[in-house]
N, CA, C and O atoms as a printed pandas DataFrame, in Angstrom:
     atom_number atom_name residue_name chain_id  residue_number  x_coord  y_coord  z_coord
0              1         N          UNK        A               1   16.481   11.397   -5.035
1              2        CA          UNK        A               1   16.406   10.897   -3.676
2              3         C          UNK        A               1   15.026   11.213   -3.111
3              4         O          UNK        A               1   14.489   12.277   -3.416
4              5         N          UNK        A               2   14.565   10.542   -2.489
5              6        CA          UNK        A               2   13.112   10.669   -1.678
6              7         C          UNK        A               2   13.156   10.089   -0.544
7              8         O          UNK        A               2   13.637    8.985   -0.288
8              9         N          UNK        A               3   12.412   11.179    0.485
9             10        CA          UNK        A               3   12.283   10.934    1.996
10            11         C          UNK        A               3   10.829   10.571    1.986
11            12         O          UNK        A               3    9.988   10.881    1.142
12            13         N          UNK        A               4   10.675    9.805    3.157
13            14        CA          UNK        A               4    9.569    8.540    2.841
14            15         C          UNK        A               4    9.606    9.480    4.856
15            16         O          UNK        A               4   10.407    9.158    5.733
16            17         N          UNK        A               5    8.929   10.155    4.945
17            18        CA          UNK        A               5    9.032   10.909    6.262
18            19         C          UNK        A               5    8.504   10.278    7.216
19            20         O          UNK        A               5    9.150    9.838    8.167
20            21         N          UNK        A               6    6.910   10.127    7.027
21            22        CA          UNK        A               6    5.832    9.438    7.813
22            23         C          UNK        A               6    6.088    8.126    7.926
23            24         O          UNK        A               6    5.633    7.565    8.923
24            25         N          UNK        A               7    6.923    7.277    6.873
25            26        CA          UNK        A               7    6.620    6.031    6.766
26            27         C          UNK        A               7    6.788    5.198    8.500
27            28         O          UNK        A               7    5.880    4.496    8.945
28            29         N          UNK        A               8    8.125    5.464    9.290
29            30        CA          UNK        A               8    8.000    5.363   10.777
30            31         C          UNK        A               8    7.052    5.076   11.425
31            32         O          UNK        A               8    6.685    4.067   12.027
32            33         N          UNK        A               9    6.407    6.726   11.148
33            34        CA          UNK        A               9    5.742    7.271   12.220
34            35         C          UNK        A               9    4.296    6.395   12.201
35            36         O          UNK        A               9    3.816    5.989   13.260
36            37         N          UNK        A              10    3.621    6.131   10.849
37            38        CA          UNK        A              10    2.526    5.458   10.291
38            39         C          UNK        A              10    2.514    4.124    9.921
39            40         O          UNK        A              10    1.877    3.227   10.474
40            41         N          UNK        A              11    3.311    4.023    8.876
41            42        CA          UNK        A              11    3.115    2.051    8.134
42            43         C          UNK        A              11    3.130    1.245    9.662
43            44         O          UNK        A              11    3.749    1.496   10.696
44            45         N          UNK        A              12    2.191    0.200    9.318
45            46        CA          UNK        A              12    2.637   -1.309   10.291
46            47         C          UNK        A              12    4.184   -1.245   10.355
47            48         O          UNK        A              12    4.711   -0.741    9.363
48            49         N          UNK        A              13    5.011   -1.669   11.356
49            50        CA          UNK        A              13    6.573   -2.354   11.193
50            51         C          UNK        A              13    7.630   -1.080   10.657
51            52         O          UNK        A              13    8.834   -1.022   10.405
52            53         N          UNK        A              14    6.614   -0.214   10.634
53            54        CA          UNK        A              14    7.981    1.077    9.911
54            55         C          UNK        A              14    8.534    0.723    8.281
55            56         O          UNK        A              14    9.416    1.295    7.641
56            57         N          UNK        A              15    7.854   -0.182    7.974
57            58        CA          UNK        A              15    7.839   -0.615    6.403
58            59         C          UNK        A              15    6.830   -0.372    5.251
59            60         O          UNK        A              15    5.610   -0.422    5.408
60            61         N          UNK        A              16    7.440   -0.110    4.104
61            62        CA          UNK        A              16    6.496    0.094    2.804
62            63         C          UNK        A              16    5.584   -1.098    2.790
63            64         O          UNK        A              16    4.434   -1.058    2.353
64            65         N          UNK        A              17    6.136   -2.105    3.267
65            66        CA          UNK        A              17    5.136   -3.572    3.127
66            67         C          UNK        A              17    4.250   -3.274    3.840
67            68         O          UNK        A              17    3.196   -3.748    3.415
68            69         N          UNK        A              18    4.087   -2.514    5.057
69            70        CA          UNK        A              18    2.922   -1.723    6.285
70            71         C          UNK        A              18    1.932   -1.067    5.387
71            72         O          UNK        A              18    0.935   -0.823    6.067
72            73         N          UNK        A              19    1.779   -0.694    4.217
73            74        CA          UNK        A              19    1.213    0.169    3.278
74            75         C          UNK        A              19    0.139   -0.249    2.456
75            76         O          UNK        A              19   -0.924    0.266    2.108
76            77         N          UNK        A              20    1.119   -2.099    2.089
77            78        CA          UNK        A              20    0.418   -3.150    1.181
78            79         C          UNK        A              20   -0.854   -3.838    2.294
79            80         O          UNK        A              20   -2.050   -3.844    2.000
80            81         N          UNK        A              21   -0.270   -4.402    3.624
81            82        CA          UNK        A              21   -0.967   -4.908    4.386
82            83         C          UNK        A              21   -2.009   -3.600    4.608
83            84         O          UNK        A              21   -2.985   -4.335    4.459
84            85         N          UNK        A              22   -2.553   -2.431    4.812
85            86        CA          UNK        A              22   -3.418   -1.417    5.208
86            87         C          UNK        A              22   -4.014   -1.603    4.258
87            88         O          UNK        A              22   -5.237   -1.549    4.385
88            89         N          UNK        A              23   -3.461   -1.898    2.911
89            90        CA          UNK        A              23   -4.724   -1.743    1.674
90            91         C          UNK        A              23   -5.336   -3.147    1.516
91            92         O          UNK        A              23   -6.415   -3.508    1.048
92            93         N          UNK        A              24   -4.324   -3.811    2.045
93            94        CA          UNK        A              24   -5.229   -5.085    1.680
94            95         C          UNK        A              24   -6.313   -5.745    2.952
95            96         O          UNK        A              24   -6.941   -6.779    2.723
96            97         N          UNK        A              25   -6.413   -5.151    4.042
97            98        CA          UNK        A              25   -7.259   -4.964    4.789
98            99         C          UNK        A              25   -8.547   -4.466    4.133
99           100         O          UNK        A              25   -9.598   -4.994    4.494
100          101         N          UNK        A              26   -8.576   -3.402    3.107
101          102        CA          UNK        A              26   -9.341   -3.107    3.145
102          103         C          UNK        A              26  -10.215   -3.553    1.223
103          104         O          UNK        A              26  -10.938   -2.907    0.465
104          105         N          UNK        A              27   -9.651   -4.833    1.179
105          106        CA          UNK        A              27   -9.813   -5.729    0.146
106          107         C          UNK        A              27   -9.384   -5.351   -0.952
107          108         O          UNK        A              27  -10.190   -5.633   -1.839
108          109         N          UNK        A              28   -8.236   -4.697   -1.422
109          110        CA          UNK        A              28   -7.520   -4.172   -2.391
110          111         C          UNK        A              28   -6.878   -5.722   -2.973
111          112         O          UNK        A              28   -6.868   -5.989   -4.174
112          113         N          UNK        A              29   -6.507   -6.396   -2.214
113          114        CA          UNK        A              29   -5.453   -8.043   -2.540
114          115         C          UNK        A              29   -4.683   -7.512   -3.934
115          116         O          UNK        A              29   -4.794   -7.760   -5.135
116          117         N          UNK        A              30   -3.785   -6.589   -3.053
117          118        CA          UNK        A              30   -2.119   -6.326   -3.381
118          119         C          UNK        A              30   -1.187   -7.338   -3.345
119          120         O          UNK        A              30   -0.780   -7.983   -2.379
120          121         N          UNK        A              31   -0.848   -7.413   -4.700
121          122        CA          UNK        A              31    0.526   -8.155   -4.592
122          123         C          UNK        A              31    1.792   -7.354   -5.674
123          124         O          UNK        A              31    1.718   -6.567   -6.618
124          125         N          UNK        A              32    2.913   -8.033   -4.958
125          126        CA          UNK        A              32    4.287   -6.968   -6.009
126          127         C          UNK        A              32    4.991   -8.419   -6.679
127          128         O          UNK        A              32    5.132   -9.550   -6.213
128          129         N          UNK        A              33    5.205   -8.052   -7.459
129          130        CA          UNK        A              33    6.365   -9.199   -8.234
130          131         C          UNK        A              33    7.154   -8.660   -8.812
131          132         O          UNK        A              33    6.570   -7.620   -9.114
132          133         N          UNK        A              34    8.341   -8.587   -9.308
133          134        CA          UNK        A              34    9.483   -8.522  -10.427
134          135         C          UNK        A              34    9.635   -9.757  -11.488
135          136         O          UNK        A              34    9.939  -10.950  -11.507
136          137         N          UNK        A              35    9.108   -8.391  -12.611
137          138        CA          UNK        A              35    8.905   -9.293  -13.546
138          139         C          UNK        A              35    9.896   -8.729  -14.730
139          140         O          UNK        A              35    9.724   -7.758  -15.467
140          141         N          UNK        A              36   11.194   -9.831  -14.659
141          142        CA          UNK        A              36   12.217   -9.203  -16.089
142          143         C          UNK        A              36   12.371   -7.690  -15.153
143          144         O          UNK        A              36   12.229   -7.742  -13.932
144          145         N          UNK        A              37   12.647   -6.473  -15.796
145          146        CA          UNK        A              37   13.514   -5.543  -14.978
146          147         C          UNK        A              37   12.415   -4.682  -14.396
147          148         O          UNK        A              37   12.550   -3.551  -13.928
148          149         N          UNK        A              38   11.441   -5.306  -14.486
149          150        CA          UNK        A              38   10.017   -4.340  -13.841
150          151         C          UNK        A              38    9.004   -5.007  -12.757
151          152         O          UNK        A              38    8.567   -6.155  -12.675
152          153         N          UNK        A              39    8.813   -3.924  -12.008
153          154        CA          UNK        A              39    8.257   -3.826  -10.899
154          155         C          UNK        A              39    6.432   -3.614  -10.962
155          156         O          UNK        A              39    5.740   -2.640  -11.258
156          157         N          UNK        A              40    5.998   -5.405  -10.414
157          158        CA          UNK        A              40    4.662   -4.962  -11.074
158          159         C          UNK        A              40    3.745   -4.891   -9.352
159          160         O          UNK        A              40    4.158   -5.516   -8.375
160          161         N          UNK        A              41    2.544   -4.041   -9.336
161          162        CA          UNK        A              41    1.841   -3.940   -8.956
162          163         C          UNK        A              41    0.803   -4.225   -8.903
163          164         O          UNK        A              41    0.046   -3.296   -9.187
164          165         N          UNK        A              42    0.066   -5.661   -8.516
165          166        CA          UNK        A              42   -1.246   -6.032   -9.667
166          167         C          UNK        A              42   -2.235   -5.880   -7.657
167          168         O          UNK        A              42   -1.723   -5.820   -6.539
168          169         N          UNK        A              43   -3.634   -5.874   -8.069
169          170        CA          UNK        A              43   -4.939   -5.875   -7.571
170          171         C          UNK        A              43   -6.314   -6.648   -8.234
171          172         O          UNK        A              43   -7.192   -6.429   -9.069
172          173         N          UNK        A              44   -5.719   -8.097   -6.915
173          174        CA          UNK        A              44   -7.100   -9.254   -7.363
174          175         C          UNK        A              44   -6.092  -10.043   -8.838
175          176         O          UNK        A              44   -6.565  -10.426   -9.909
176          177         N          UNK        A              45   -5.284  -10.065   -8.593
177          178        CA          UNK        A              45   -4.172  -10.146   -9.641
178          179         C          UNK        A              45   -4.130   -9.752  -10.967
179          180         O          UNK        A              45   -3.627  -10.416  -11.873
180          181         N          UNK        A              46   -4.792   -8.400  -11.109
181          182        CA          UNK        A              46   -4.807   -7.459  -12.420
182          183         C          UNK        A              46   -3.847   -6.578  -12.192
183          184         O          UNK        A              46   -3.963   -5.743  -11.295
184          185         N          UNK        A              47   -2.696   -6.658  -13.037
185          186        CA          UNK        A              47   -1.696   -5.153  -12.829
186          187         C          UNK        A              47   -2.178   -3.824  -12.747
187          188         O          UNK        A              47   -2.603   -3.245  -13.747
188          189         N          UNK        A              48   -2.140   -3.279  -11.584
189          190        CA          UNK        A              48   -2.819   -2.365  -12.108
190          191         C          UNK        A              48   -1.352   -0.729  -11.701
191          192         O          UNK        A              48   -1.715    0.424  -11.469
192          193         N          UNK        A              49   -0.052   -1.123  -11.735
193          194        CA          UNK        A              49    0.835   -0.666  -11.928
194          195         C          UNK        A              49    2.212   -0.942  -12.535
195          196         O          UNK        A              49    2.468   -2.049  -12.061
196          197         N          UNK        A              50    2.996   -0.678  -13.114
197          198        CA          UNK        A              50    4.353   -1.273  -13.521
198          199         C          UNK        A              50    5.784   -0.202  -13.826
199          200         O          UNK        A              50    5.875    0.739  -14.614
200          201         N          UNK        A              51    6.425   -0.558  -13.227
201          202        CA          UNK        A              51    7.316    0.587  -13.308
202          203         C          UNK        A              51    9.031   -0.082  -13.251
203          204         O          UNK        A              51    9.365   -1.044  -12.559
204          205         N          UNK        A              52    9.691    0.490  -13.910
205          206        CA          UNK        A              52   11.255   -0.430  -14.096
206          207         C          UNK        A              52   12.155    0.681  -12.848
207          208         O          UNK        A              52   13.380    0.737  -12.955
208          209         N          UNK        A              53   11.533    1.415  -11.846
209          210        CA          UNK        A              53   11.950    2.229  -11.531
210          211         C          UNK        A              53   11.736    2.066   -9.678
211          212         O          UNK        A              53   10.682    2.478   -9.192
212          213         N          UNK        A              54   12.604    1.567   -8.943
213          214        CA          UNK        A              54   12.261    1.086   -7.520
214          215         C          UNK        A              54   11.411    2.341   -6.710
215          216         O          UNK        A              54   10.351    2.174   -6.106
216          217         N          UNK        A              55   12.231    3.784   -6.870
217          218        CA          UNK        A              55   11.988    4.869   -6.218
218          219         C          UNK        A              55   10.745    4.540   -6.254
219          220         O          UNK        A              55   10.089    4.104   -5.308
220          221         N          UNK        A              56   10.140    4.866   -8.056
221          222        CA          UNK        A              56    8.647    4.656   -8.167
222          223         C          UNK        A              56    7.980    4.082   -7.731
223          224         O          UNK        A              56    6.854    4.538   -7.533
224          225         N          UNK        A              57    8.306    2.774   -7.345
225          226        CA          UNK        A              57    7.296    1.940   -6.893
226          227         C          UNK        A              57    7.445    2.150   -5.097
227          228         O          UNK        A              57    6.629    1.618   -4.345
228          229         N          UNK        A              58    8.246    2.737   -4.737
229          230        CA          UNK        A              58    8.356    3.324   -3.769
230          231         C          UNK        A              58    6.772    4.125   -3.248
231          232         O          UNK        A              58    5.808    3.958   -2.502
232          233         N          UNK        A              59    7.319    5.019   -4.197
233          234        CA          UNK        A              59    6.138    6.460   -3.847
234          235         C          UNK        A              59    5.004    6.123   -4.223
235          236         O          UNK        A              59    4.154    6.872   -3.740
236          237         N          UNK        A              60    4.457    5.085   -5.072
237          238        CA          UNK        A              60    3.122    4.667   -5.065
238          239         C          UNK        A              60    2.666    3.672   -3.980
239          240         O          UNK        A              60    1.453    3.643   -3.770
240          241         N          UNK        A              61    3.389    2.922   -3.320
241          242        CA          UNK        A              61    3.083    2.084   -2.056
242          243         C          UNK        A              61    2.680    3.167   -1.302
243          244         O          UNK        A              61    1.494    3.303   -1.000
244          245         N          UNK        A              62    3.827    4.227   -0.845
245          246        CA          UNK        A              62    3.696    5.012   -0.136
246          247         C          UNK        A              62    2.283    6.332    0.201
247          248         O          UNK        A              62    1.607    6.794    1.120
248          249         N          UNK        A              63    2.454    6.418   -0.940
249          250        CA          UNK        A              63    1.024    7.716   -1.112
250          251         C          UNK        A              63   -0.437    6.447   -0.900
251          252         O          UNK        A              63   -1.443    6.632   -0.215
252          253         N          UNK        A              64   -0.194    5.549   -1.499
253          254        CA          UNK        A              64   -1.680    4.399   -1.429
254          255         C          UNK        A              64   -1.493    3.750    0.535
255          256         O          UNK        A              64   -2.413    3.418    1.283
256          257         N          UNK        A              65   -0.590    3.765    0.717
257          258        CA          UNK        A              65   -0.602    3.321    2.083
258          259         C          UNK        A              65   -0.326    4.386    3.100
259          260         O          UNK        A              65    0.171    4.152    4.202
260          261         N          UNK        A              66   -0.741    5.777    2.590
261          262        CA          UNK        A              66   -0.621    7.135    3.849
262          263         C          UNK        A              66   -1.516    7.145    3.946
263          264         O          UNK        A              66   -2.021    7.322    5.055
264          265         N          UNK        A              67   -2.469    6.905    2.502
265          266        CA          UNK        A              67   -3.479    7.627    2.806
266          267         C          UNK        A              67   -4.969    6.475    3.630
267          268         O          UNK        A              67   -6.094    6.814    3.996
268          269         N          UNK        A              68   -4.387    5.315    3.651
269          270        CA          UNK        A              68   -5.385    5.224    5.377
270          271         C          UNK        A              68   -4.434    4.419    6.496
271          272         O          UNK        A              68   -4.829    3.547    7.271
272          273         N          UNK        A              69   -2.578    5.141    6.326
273          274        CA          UNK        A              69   -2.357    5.293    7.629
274          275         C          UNK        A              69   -2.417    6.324    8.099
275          276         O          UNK        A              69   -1.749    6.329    9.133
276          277         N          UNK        A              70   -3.012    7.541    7.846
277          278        CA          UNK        A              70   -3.335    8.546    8.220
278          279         C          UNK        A              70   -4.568    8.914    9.311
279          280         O          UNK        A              70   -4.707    9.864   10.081
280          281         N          UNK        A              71   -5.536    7.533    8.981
281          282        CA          UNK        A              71   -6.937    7.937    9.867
282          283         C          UNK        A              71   -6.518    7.406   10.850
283          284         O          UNK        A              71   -5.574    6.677   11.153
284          285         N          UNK        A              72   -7.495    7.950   11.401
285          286        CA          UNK        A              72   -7.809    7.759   13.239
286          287         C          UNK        A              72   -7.621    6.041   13.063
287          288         O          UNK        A              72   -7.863    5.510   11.979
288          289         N          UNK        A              73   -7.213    5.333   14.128
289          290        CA          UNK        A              73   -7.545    4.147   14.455
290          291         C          UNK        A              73   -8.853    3.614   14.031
291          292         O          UNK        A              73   -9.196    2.738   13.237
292          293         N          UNK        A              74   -9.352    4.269   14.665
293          294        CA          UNK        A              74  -11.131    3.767   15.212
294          295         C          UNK        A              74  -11.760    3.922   13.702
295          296         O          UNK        A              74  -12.377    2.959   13.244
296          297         N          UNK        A              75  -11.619    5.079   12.948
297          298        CA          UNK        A              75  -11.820    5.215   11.825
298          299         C          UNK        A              75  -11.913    4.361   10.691
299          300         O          UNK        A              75  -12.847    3.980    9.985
300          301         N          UNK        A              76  -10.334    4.110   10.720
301          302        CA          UNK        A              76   -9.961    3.067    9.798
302          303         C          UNK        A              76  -10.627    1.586   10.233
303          304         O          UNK        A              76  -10.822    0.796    9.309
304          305         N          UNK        A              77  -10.976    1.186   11.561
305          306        CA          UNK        A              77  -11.326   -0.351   11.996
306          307         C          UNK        A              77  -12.789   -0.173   11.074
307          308         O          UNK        A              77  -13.204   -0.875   10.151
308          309         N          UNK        A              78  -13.171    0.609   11.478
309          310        CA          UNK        A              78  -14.683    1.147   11.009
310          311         C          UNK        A              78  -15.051    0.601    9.601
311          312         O          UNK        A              78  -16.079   -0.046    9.402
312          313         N          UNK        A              79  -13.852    1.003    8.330
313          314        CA          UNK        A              79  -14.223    1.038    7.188
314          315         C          UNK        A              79  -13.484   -0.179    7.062
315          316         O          UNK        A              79  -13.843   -1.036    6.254
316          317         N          UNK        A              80  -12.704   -0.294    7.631
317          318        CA          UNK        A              80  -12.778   -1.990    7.291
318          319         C          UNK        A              80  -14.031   -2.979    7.886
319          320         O          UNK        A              80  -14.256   -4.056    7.334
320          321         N          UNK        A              81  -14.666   -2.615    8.824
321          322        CA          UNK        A              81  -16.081   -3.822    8.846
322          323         C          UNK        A              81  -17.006   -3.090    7.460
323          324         O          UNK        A              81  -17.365   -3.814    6.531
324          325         N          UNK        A              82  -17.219   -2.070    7.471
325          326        CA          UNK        A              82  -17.671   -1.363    6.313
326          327         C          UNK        A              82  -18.109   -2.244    4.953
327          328         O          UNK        A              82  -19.109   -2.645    4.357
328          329         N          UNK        A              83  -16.287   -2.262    4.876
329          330        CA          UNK        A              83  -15.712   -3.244    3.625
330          331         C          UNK        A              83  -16.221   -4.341    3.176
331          332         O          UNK        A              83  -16.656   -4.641    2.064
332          333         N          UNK        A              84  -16.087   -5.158    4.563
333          334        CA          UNK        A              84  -16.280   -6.308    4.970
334          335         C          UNK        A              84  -17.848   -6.539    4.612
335          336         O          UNK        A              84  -18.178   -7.251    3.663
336          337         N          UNK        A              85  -18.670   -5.962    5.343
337          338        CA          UNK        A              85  -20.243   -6.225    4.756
338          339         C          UNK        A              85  -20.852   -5.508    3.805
339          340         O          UNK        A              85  -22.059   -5.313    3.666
340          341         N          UNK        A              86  -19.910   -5.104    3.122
341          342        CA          UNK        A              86  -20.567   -5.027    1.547
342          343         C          UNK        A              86  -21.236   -6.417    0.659
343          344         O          UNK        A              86  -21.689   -6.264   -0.475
């Protein structure tokens, strides 16, 4: 069992999908599919996770989308123009 604590308090919408949208702000272009009994994770559409295991794919949305719902507002707008004019 896993408590997803912050997710509320932080993700967009109080959802793991709040996690995907934060990274893909910041040009990650996350997408999830189920593919056959596994759960894929691809970036720019390269897998770059896969797991037959929901929890799992749980806690990797989660830890990749704390860690910039965690910054300051202003912070995070920041590194997304950042991003942006690279």
């Amino acid at each position: 069992m896993e408590n997803l604590l912050k997710l509320e308090e932080y993700f967009p919408g109080g959802e793991l999908m709040g996690g995907i949208e934060l990274a893909n702000r910041m040009d990650w272009g996350l997408s999830l599919q189920l593919s056959g009994e596994d759960w894929v994770v691809s970036s720019g559409g390269e897998p770059i996770y896969t797991t037959d295991c929901k929890e799992s794919l749980q806690s990797f949305v989660y830890g990749l989308g704390l860690a910039y719902a965690v910054l300051p507002r202003k912070l995070f707008d920041e590194l997304v123009d950042d991003v942006r004019n690279l």
